[in-house]
N, C-alpha and C positions, 0 to 999 in steps of 0.2 A: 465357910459354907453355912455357920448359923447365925450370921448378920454378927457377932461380937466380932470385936477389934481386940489382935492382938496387939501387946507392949514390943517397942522395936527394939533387937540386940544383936548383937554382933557386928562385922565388919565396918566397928569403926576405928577410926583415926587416933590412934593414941599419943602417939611423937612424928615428928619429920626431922632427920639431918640430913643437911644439904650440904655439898663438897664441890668446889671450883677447884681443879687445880690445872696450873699454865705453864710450868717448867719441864722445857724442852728437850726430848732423848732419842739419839738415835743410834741404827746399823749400819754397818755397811758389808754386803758382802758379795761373793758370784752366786751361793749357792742357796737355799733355804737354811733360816738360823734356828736357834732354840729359843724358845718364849724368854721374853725378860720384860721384868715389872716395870707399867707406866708411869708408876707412880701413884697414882689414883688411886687412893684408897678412902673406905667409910667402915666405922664402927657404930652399933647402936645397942643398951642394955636394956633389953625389954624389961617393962614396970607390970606387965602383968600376967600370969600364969595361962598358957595355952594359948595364946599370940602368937602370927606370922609376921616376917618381915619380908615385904617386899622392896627388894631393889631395882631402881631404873637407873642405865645408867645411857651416856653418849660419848664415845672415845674417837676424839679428832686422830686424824692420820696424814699423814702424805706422805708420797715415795718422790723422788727425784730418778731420774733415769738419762740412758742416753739414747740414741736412734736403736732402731730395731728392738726396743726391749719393750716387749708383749705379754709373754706370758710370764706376769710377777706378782704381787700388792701384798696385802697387808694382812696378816691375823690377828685375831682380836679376842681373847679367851677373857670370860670373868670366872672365877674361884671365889666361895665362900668359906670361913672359918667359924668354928662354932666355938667357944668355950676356948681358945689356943689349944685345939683339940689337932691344927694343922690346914692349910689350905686344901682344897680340893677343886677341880675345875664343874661346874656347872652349864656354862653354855660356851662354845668357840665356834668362830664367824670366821672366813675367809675372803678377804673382798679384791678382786681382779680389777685393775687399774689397767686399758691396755689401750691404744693410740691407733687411729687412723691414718696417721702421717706420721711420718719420722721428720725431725728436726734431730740437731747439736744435742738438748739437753730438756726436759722436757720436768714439769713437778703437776702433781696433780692429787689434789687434797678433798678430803671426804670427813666419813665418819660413820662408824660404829654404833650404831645402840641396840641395846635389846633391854628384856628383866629377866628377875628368878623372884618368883616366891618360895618362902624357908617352908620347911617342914613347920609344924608346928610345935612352938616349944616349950616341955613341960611346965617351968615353972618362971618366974619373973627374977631378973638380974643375971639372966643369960645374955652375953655378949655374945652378939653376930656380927662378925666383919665379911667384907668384900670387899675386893681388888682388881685390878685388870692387869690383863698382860699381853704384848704384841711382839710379833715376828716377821719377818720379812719369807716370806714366799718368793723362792725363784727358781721360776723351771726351763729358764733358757741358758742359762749360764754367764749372762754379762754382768758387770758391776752396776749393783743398785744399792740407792740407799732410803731407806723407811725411816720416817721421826712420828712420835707421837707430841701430841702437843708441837705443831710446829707453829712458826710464825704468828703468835699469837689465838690461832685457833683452842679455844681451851677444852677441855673436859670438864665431865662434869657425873655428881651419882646422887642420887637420892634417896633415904632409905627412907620406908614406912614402916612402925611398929601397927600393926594392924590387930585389933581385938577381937578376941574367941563372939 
């Protein structure tokens, strides 16, 4: 408002880790399962006091199924850990995978993503991890089966240490 320029601070970029991972895990069941780890996982140790980390991440999926089966797919929960203070879930996605035609045997593959930004955290050399976890959704009763990281679709997460 009085024509001076102020100095710029904040919101920036202090670290990036990056994480691929491609190994293959799946359910199989009639019913809705219980969350179990994709694998996926990112840690980052913040370098400087009162920094967020934000994570993005993208979690392949596919279900395999047989004719008539509609109402099923995939859940996709991310959990952060502060300090091995313990997992917690932070964001969980539901994704409905369902066919217009019935055929023998049917796969059909996507993907998850979302982020979370962390609280902020007091001081520097706070370890922030995340994870992902996925389930199989099934509300008709037939046998299906849910893989994460299938067929070479990989996963992937990103974390940013972001500066106060």
């Amino acid at each position: 408002g009085d024509g001076s320029l102020a100095s710029a601070g904040g919101g920036k970029i202090l670290q990036v880790v990056n994480v691929i991972y491609s190994s293959s895990t799946s359910t199989t069941s009639t019913s809705t399962s219980a969350y179990a780890d994709t694998g996926l996982t990112a840690s980052l140790t913040t370098t400087a006091a009162d920094s967020k980390v934000l994570c993005l991440y993208t979690q392949s999926a596919a279900k395999q199924t047989t004719s008539g089966n509609y109402n099923n797919g995939v859940g996709v929960k991310l959990l952060q850990d502060i300090d091995s203070g313990g997992y917690s879930a932070v964001t969980t996605r539901t994704t409905y995978w369902g066919y217009a035609v019935e055929t023998t045997s049917r796969w059909r593959m996507g993907s998850a993503s979302g982020s979370h930004l962390s609280a902020t955290q007091s001081s520097s050399g706070t370890v922030v991890s995340y994870k992902t976890q996925y389930n199989l959704y099934n509300g008709d009763g037939n046998s299906v089966t849910v893989y994460a990281q299938s067929d070479g679709d990989d996963s992937s997460m990103t974390l940013f240490e972001v500066g106060a």
